[in-house]
C-alpha positions, -999 to +999 in steps of 0.1 A: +000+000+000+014+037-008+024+059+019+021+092+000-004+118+009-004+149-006-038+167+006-049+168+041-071+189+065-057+196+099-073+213+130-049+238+144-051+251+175-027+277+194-021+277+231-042+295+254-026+325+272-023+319+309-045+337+333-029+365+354-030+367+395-043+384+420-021+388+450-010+407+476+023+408+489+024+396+531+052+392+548+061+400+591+059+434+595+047+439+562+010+426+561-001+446+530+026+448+511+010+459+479-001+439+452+023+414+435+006+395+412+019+382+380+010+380+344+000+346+322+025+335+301+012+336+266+001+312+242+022+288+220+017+297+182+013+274+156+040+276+130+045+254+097+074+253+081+092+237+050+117+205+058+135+198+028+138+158+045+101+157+049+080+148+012+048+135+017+017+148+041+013+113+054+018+124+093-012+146+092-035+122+073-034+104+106-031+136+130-059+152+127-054+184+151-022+198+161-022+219+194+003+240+212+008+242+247-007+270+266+010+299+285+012+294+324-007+308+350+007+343+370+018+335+408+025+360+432+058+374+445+058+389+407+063+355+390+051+357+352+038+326+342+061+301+313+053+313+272+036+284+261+062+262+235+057+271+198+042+235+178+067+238+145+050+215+119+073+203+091+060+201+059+072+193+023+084+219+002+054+230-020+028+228+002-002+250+001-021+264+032-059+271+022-089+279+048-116+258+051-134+277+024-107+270+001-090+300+001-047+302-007-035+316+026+001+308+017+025+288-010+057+277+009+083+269-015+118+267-005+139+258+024+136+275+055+102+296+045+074+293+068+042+305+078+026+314+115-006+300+109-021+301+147-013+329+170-015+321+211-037+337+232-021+371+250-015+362+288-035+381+313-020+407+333-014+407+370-029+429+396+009+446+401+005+453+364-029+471+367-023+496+393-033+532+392-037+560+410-071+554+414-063+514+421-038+513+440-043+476+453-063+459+426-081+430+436-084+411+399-065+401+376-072+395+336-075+365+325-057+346+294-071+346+260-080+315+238-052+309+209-065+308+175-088+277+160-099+271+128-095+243+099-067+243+072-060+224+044-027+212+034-019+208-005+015+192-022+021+204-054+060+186-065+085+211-066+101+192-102+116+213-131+106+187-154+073+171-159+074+136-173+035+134-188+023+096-204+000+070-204+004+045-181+032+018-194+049+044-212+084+040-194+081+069-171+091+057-142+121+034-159+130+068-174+136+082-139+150+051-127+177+054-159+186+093-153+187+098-117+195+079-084+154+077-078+145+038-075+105+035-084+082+009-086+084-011-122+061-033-135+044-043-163+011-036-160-011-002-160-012+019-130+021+007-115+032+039-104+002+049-082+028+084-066+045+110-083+082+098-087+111+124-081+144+117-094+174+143-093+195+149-124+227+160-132+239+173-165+272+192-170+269+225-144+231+219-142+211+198-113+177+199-116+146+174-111+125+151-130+087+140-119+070+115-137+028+120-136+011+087-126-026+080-145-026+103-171-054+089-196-083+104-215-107+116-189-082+122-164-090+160-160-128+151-154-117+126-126-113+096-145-088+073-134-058+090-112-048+116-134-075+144-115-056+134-085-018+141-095-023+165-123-012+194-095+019+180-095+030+197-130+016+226-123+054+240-110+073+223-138+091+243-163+095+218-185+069+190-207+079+163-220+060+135-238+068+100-229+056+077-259+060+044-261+071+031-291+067-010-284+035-008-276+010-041-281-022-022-283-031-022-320-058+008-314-026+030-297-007+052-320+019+083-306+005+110-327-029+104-310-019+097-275+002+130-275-032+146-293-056+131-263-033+142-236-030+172-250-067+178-244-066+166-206-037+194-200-053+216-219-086+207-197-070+213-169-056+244-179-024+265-171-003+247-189-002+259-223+029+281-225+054+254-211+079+243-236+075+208-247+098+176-255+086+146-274+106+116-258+099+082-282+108+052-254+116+018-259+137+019-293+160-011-280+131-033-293+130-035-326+094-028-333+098+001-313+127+014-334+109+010-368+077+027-348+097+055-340+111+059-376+079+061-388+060+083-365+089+112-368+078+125-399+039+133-381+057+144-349+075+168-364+044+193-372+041+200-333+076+216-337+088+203-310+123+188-301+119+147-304+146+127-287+146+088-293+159+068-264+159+033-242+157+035-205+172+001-207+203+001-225+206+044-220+206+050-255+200+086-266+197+094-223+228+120-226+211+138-252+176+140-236+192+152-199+211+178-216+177+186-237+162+191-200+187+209-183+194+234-211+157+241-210+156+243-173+185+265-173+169+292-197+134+292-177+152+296-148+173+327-162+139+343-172+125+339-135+126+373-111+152+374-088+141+366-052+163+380-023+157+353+003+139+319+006+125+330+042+093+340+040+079+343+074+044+354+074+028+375+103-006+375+114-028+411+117-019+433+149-048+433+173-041+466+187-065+482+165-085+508+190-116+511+162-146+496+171-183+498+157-216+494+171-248+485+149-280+473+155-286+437+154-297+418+121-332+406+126-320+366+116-293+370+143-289+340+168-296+353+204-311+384+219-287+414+211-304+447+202-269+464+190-233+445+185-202+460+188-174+452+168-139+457+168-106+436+183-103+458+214-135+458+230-140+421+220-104+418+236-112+430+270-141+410+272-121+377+268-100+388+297-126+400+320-131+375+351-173+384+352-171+367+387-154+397+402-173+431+407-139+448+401-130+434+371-168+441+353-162+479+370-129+482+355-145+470+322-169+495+322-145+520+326-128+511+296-154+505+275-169+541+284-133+557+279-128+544+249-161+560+239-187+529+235-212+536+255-213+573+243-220+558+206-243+530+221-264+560+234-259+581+200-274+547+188-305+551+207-297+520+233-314+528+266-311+513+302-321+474+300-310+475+261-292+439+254-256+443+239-233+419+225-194+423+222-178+391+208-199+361+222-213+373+256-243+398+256-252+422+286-281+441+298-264+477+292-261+503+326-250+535+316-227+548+339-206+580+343-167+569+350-166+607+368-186+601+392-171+566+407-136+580+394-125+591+432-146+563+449-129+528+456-144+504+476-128+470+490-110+447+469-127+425+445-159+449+452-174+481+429-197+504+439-217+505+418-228+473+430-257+471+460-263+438+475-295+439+453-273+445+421-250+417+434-276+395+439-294+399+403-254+399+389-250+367+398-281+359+385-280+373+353-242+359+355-256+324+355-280+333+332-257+348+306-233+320+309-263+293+302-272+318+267-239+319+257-232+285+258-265+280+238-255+301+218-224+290+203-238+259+204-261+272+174-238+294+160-217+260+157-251+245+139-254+271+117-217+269+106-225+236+099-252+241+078-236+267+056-208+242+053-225+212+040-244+238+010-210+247+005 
């Protein structure tokens, strides 16, 4: 059974950042020492990155989610939690990264490039890193964020220079076999090659590679066969060539037309057309295949195209051909733009954008929000909010009213009572003047704009609000779903 796999999907999902502490510093003597909590440590990321020793995708069609560890918690006596460890996945040199919707998010070609694919959650900060003139002890702490989570998919396309292209029996693989180290499968039957074969080449000052295309056959482009499923694999050659062979027993074969049908599936398949092309008769050691060859030339000839006749068994005619290759390898590779480096290391968006939007809330959406507010630093400070702690929800509020939401929820029309989602948890909205609570601080862990009646129905609508969000990602989940599968 073949090992090679060259599409997979894969689950990625970054660390979590740790959650940061809230502590107060005791010692004798010194029984409020201030605070000294820590922050989390953040999130691992989730890197992928080309190995030139890795060449197949085979380790992720078993692994189907690849997670990196999360950032530690925050202790006190100012002790910053461990950074999570970066996951570095290896993958073969080029590899496509598309989103689940199919989307090219990256092509990593060349040694050493590589892609950060999913980010780790920030750490929360520590209460010694959230004091203020107005807090001067506080008695919270943030908490971590979730990494980044989504579904990629992971597409090989051979990195060869040339393109051996045939139907099956042609001598493809014995051709490889003959010109470079590469030892494939050979046997005589259809379909014996069931992976493309790589073989490096050598000729004079120029090394290049050689990939033979298993399954071509009329069809193929449609699906028919295996040609649909390795036909990516020319897609980065520079170089065409034909593979006919020449000893053929079927009586209803004939080169002109098998070069005419495949042909069509390339042209089917598309992006192909402006490649220079070699016609390569195979098999002239056998006699039939010699006075085959002789005859066919004459026809051949009207493609314009250079025709080499050769034997993969007794290397007749095998100098000429690699030199054929590399010479057209060497000027395709002399018209290609200069590239200053082979590292490509992709970085994900900065979330420090302080924009935000509120708008009122579709009438199909899930859940009871009358307005939504959008943007990556509100949503942010939501994550990190601990909504068990008065403090922390005060604090919140603050920031949310300096950075100027509620004053635009109000421009909006919202009024006391009006439900408001930022990111996936909605709240009953309380306007609230910062200026008047700015000089008034109550016990730790405590706001005061809290009574015991407002603590009370918190912890209610707490309860409540975690049950409703749950619910509802659970059927945001279900309607992700759906708009899959009509994908």
């Amino acid at each position: 059974m073949t090992s090679f796999v060259d599409q997979v999907s894969l689950r990625v999902i970054a660390g979590a950042g740790g959650n940061g502490c809230a502590s107060i510093h005791r010692e004798k003597f010194r029984p409020l020492g201030g605070p000294d909590g820590g922050n989390g440590g953040h999130g691992g990321d989730v890197v992928l990155y080309v190995d030139p020793n890795v060449h197949t995708l085979l380790d992720y069609h078993f692994q189907k989610q690849a997670k990196a560890t999360n950032g530690g918690q925050g202790q006190g006596s100012n002790r910053d939690g461990a950074k999570g460890t970066t996951l570095r996945l290896p993958v073969p040199n080029g590899t496509i990264v598309r989103n689940a919707d199919g989307e090219e998010l990256a092509d990593l070609v060349g040694e050493g490039t590589e892609l950060t694919i999913a980010r780790g959650g920030r750490g929360g900060r520590g209460n010694a890193s959230l004091v203020s003139s107005r807090r001067r002890a506080p008695g919270f702490a943030e908490l971590g964020e979730p990494g980044e989570e989504f579904d990629i998919v992971l597409e090989l396309k051979s990195v060869a220079d040339v393109g051996l292209v045939g139907f099956p029996s042609a001598g493809k693989s014995s051709l490889i076999a003959a010109l470079s180290a590469a030892r494939p499968k050979i046997a005589d039957y259809p379909f014996t090659t069931l992976v493309p074969n790589l073989g490096v080449v050598s000729a004079g000052a120029t090394t290049y590679t050689v990939a033979d295309v298993p399954g071509l056959i009329p069809g193929a482009a449609q699906g028919k066969g295996l040609g649909l499923t390795f036909l990516r694999h020319i897609e980065r050659c520079a170089v065409l060539a034909h593979v006919v062979d020449c000893a053929s027993l079927e009586t209803q074969r004939h080169p002109v037309a098998d070069i005419d049908a495949l042909e069509h599936e390339l042209a089917e398949y598309g992006g192909l057309s402006g490649r220079p092309r070699l016609i390569v008769l195979n098999k002239i050691d056998i006699p039939d295949g010699k006075d085959l060859a002789e005859i066919v030339r004459a026809d051949l000839e009207e493609y314009g195209w250079p025709i080499f006749e050769v034997s993969a068994v007794n290397r007749e005619g095998l100098k000429e051909l690699s030199f054929a290759f590399a010479n057209a390898v060497k000027e395709h590779r002399a018209n290609q733009p200069e590239v200053e480096s082979t590292r490509i290391v992709i970085r994900p968006k900065a979330v420090d954008d302080s924009g935000f939007e509120v708008l009122p809330a579709p009438a199909d959406i899930t859940g009871d929000a009358e307005f939504i507010v959008f943007g990556a630093q509100p949503e942010r400070w939501v994550r990190q909010t601990n909504f068990d702690n008065e403090e922390a929800v005060g604090y919140l509020a603050d920031r949310l009213a300096r950075l100027g939401v509620e004053e635009k929820l109000a421009k909006m029309g919202a009024v006391a009572g009006s439900v408001v989602r930022i990111g996936t948890w909605e709240f009953e909205w309380q306007p609230t003047d910062p200026e008047a609570v700015a000089n008034v601080v109550g016990p730790r862990g405590t706001d005061v704009r809290f009574d015991a009646n407002d603590r009370k129905r918190a912890s209610e609508r707490l309860s409540e609000r975690k049950l409703r969000r749950s619910e509802l990602l659970e059927r945001v989940a279900q309607e992700e779903a759906k708009r899959g599968k009509k994908r």
